[in-house]
C-alpha positions as CSV (number, residue, x, y, z in Angstrom):
1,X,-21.7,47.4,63.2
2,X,-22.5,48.3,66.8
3,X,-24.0,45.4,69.0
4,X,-27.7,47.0,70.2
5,X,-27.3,44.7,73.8
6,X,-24.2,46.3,74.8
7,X,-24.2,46.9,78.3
8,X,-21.7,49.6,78.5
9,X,-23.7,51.7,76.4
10,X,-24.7,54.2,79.4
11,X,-26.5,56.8,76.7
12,X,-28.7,54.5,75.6
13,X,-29.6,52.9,78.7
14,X,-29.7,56.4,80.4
15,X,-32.3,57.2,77.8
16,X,-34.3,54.0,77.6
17,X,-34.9,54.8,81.6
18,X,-35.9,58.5,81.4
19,X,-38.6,57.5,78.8
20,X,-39.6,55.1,80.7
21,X,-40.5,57.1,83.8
22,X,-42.4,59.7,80.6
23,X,-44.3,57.4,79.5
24,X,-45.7,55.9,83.5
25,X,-45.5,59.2,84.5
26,X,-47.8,60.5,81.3
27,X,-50.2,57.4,82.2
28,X,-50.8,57.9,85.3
29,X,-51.9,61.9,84.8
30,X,-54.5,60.3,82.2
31,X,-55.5,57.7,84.5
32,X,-55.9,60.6,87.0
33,X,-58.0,62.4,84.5
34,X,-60.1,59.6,83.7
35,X,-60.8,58.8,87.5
36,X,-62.2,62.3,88.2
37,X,-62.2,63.7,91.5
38,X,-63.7,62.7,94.6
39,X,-64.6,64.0,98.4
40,X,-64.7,61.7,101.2
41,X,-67.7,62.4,103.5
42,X,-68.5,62.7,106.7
43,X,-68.5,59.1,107.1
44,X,-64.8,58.2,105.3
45,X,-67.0,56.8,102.4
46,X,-65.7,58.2,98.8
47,X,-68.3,60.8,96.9
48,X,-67.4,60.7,93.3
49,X,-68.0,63.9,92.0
50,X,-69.8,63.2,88.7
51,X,-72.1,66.1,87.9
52,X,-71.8,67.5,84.5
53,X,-72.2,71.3,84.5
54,X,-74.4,72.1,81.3
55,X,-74.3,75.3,79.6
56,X,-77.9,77.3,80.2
57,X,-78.4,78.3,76.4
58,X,-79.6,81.9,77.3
């Protein structure tokens, strides 16, 4: 039976690491989404840019 804590195992560790940096990397793109973009202004204070473009129904 192999011992799970081994610190030899490079594979695993190897692995455990490039998931890791998927899975921050994957949160911080949805965190981006969720923060929608922004324009600073003439005065350096942040616009958010939260107008919702609505379909005219003709």
């Amino acid at each position: 039976m192999s011992d799970h804590n081994s610190p030899s195992d490079t594979k695993s560790y190897t692995v455990t690491i490039f998931i890791s940096f998927v899975v921050v990397f994957v949160f911080a793109m949805i965190m981006m989404l969720w923060h929608g973009s922004y324009e600073h202004n003439t005065n350096g204070e942040i616009h958010y840019n939260t107008q919702v473009n609505e379909p005219s129904g003709d």
